[in-house]
PANUGU-244414 format. One record per residue (C-alpha): residue in one letter; x, y negated, z negated. Coordinates in steps of 0.02 Angstrom, whole numbers, plus 32768, in hexadecimal, padded with zeros to 4 digits. Example, Ala and Ser with C-alpha at 12.3 -4.5 7.8 and 13.67 -1.06 7.14 Angstrom:
BEGIN
<atom><r>A</r><east>8267</east><north>80E1</north><up>7E7A</up></atom>
<atom><r>S</r><east>82AC</east><north>8035</north><up>7E9B</up></atom>
//
This chain:
BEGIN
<atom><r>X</r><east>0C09</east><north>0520</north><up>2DB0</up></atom>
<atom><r>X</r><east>0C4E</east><north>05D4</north><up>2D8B</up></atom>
<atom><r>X</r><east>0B88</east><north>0609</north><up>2D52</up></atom>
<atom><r>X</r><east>0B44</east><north>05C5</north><up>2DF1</up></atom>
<atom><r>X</r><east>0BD8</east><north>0620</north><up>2E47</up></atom>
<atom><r>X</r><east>0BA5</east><north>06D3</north><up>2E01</up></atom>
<atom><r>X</r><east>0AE2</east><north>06A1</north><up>2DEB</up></atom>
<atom><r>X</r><east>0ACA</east><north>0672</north><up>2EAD</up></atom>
<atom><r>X</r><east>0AFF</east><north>06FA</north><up>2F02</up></atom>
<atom><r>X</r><east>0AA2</east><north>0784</north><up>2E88</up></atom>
<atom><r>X</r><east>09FB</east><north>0720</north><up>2EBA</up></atom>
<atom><r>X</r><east>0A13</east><north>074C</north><up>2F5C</up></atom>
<atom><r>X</r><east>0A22</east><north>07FF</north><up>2F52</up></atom>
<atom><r>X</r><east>096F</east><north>07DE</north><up>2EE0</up></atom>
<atom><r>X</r><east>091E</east><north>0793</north><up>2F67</up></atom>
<atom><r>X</r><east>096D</east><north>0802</north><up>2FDD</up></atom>
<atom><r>X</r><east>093A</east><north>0887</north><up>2F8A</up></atom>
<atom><r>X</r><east>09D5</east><north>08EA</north><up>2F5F</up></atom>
<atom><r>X</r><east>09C9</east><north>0943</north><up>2ED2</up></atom>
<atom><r>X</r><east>0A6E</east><north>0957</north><up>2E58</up></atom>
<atom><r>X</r><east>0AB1</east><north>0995</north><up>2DAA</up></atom>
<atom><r>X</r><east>0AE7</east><north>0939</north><up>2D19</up></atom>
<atom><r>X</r><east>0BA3</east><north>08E4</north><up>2D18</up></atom>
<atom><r>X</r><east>0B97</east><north>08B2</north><up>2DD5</up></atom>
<atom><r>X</r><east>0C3E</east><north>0849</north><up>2DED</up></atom>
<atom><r>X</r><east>0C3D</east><north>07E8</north><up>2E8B</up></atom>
<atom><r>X</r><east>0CEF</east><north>0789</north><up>2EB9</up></atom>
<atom><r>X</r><east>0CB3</east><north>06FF</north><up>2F31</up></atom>
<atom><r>X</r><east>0C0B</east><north>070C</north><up>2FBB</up></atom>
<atom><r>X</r><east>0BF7</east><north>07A9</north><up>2FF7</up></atom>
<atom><r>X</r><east>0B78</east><north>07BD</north><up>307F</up></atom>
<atom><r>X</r><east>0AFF</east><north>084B</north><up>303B</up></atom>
<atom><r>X</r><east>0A67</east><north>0855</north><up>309F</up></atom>
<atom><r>X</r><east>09EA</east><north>08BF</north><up>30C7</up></atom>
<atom><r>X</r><east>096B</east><north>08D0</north><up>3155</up></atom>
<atom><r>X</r><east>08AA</east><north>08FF</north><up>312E</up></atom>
<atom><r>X</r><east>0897</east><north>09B1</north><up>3137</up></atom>
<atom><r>X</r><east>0959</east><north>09BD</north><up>3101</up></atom>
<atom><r>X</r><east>099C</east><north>09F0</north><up>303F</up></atom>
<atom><r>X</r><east>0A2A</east><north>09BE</north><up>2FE6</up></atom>
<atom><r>X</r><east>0A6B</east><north>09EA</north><up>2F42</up></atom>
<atom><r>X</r><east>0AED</east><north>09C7</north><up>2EEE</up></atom>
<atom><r>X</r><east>0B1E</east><north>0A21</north><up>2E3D</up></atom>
<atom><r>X</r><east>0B62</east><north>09F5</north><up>2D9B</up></atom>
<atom><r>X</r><east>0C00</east><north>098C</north><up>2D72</up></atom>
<atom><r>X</r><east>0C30</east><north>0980</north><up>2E26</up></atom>
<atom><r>X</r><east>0CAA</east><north>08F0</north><up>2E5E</up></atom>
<atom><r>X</r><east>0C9C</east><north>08A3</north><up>2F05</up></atom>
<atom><r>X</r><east>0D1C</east><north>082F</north><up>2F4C</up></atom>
<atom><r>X</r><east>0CF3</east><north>07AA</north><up>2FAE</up></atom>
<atom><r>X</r><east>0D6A</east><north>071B</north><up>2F90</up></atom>
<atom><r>X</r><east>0E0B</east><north>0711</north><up>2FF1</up></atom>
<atom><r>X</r><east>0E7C</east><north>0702</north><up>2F3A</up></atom>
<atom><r>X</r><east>0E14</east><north>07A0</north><up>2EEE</up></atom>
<atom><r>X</r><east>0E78</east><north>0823</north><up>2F3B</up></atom>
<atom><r>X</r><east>0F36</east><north>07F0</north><up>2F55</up></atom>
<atom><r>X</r><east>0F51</east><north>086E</north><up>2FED</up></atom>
<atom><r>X</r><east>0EEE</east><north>07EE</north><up>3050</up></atom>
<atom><r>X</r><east>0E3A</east><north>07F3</north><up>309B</up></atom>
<atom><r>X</r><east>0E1E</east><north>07B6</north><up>3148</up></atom>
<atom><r>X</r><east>0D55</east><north>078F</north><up>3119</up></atom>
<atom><r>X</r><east>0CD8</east><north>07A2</north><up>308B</up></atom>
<atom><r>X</r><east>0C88</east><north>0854</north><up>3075</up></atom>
<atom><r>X</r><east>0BEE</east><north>086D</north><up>30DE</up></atom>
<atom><r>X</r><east>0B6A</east><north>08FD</north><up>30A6</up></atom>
<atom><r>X</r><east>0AF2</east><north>0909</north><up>3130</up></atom>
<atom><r>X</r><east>0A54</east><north>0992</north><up>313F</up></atom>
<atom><r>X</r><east>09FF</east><north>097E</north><up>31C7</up></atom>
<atom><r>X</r><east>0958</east><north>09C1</north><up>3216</up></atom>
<atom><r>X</r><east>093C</east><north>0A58</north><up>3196</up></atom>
<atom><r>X</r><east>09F4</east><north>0A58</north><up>316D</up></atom>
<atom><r>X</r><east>0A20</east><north>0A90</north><up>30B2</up></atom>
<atom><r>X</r><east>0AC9</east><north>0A4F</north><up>306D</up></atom>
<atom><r>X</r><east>0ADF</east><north>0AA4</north><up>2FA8</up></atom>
<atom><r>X</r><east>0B75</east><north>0A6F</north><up>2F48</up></atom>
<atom><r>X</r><east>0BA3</east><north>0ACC</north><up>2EB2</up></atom>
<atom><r>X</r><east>0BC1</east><north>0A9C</north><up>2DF8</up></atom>
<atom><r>X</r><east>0C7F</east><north>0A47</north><up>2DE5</up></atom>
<atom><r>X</r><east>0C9E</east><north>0A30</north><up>2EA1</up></atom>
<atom><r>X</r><east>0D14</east><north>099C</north><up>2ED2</up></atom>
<atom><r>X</r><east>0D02</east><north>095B</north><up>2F78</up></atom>
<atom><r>X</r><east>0D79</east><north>08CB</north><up>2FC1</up></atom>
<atom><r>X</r><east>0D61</east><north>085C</north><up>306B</up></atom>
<atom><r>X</r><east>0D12</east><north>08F4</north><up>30A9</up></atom>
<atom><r>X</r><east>0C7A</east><north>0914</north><up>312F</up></atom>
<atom><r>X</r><east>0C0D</east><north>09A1</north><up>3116</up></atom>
<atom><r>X</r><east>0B86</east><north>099F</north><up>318C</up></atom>
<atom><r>X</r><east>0AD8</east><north>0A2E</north><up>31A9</up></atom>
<atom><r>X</r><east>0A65</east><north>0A55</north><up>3218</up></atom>
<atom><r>X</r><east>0A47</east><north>0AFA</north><up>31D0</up></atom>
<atom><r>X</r><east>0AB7</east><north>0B3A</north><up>3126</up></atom>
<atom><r>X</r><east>0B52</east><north>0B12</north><up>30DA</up></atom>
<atom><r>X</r><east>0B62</east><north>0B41</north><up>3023</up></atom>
<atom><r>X</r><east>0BFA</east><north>0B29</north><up>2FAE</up></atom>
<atom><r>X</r><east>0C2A</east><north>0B79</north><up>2F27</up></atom>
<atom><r>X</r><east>0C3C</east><north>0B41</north><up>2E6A</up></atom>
<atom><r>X</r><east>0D0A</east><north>0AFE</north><up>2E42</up></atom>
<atom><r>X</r><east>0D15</east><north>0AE8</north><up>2EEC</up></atom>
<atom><r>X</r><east>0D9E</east><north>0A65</north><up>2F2C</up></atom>
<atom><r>X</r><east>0D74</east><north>0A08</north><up>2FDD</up></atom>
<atom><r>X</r><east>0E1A</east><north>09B4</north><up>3008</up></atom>
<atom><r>X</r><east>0E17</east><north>08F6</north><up>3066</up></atom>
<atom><r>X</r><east>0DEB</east><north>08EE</north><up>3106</up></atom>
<atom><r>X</r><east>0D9D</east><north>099F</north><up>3111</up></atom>
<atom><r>X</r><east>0D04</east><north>09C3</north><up>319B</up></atom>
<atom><r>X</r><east>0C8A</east><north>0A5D</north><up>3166</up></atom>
<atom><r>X</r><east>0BFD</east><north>0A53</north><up>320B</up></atom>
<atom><r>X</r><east>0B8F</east><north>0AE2</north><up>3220</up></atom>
<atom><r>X</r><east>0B4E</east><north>0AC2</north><up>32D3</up></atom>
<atom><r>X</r><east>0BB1</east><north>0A86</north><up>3363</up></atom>
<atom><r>X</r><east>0B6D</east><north>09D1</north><up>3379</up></atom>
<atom><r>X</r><east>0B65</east><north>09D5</north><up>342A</up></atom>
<atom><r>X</r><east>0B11</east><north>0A6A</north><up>34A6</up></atom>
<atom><r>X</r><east>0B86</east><north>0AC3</north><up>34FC</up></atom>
<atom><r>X</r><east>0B2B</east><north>0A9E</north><up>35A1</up></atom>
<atom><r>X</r><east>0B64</east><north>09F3</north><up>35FC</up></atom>
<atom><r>X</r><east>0AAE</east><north>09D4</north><up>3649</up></atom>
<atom><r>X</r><east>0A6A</east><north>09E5</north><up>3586</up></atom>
<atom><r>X</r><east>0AE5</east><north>0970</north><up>354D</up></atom>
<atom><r>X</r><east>0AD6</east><north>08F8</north><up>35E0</up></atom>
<atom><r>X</r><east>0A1D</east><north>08F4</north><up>35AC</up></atom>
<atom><r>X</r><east>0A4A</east><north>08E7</north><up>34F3</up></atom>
<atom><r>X</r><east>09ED</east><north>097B</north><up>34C1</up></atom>
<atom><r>X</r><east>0A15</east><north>09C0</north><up>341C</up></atom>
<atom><r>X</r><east>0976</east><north>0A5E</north><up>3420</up></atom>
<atom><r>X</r><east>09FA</east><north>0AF0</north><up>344D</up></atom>
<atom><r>X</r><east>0A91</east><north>0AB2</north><up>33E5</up></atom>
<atom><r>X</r><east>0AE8</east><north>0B5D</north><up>338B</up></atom>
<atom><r>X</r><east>0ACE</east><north>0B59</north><up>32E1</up></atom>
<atom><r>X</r><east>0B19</east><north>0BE0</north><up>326B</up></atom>
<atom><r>X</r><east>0B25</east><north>0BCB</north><up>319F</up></atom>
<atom><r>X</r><east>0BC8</east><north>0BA5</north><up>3148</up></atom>
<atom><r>X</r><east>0BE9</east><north>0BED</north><up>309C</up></atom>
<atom><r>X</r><east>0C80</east><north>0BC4</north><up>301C</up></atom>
<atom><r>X</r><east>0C9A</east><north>0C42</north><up>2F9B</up></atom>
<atom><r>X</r><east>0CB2</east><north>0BFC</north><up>2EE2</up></atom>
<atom><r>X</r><east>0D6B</east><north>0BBA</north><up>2EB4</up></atom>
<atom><r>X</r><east>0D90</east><north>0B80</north><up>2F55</up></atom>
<atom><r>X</r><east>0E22</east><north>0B1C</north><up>2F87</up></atom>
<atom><r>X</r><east>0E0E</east><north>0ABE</north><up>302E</up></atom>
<atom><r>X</r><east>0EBB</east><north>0A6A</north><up>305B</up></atom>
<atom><r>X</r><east>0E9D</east><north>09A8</north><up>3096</up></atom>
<atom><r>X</r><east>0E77</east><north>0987</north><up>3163</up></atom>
<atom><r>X</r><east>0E21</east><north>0A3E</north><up>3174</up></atom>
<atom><r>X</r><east>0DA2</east><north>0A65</north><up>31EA</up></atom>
<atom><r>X</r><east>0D28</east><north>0AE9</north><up>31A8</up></atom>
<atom><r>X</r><east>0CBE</east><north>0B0F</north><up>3245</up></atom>
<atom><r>X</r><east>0C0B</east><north>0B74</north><up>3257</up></atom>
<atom><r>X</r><east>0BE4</east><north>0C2C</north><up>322B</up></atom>
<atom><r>X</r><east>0C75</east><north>0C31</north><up>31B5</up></atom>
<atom><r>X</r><east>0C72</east><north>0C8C</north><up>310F</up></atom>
<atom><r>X</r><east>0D13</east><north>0C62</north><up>308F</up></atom>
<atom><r>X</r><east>0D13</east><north>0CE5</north><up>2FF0</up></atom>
<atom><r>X</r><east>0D36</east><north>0CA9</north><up>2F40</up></atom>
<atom><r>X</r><east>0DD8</east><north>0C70</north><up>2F11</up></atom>
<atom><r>X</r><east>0E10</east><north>0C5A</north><up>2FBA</up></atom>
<atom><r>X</r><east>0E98</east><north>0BC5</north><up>2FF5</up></atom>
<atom><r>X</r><east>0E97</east><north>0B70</north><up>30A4</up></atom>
<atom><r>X</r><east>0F33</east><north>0B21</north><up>30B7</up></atom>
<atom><r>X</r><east>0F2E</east><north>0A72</north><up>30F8</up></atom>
<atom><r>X</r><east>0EF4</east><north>0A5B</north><up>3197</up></atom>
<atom><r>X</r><east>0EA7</east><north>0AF2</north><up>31D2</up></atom>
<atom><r>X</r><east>0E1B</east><north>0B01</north><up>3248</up></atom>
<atom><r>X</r><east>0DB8</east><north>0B9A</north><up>31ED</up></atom>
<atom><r>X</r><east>0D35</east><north>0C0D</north><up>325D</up></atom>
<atom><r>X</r><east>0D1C</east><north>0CAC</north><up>322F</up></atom>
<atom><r>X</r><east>0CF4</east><north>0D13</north><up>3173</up></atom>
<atom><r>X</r><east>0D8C</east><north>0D2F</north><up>30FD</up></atom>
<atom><r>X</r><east>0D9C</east><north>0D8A</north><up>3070</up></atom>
<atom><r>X</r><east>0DA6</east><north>0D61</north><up>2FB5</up></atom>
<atom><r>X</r><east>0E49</east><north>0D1A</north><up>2F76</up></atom>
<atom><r>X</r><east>0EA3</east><north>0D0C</north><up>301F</up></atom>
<atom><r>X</r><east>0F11</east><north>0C7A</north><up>3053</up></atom>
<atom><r>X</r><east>0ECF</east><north>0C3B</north><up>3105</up></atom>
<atom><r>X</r><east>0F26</east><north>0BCC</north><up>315A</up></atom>
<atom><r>X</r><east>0F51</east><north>0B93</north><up>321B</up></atom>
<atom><r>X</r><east>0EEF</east><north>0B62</north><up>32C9</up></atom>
<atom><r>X</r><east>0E94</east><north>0BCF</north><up>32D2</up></atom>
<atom><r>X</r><east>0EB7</east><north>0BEF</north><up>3213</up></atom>
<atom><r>X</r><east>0EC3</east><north>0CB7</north><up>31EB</up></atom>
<atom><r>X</r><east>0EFB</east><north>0CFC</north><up>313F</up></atom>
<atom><r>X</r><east>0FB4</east><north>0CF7</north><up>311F</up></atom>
<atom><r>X</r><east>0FC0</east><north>0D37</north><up>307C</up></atom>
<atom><r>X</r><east>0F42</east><north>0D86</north><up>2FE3</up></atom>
<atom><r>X</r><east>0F51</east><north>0D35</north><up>2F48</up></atom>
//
């Protein structure tokens, strides 16, 4: 049962057509899916927790990686991402050794337009998109909210949960809502 377990969910990312390295470890279903003009890759020796008993902290859901329209989602080599939702329209790109702590949302676009007649209608043409870019070494603390346009240097730490908008610096501690740097590591 445990090869069907780790077989099953790889095939879809095959048909799918997401492409990832070697030593892919995948704790439980996550929901990895791409739409047709949409890319996602995932890099080597990257763990993804999906299973409610794969990270002890606790995850609310399975991890959902979702490019959409001409979205491109690229995860580094030895990223570990738990329970988390990272979701494009446009850009988000993480770096290698990069920990995404349960629970965490990384959106590049706001979902909804702005304007109450547009999303009365359900129109989704003039949503805001802007990329989202996590440095290498990154550690993002569990229930974070990394929103769009943001832009997190290497070996930076978001404390548990933030909500992050804005560019920070390498090796700064950001933390808070709205998070800002408290310290420099």
């Amino acid at each position: 049962m445990s090869k069907i377990n780790s077989y099953l969910p790889r095939l879809g990312l095959k048909l799918n057509h997401v492409t990832y390295g070697k030593g892919l470890k995948l704790g439980g279903w996550p929901f990895i899916f791409r739409f047709p003009r949409a890319r996602i890759q995932i890099g080597r020796d990257c763990g993804i927790n999906s299973n409610f008993i794969s990270n002890l902290i606790g995850l609310y859901q399975r991890t959902i990686i979702i490019a959409r329209g001409k979205g491109k989602i690229r995860i580094g080599n030895h990223v570990g991402i738990s329970g988390s939702t990272i979701y494009a329209r446009e850009r988000i790109e993480i770096g290698d050794y990069c920990v995404i702590g349960a629970n965490c949302k990384i959106f590049d676009n706001d979902f909804h337009s702005l304007d109450p007649e547009e999303r009365r209608r359900d129109i989704y043409d003039n949503l805001v998109t802007r990329p989202v870019v996590i440095g290498k070494n990154v550690f993002v603390g569990c229930n974070s909210i990394i929103l769009k346009g943001t832009r997190i240097g290497d070996s930076c730490v978001v404390g548990a949960g933030s909500v992050v908008s804005g560019v920070f610096e390498a090796g700064s501690v950001i933390a808070g809502n709205p998070a800002r740097v408290i310290r420099k590591i």
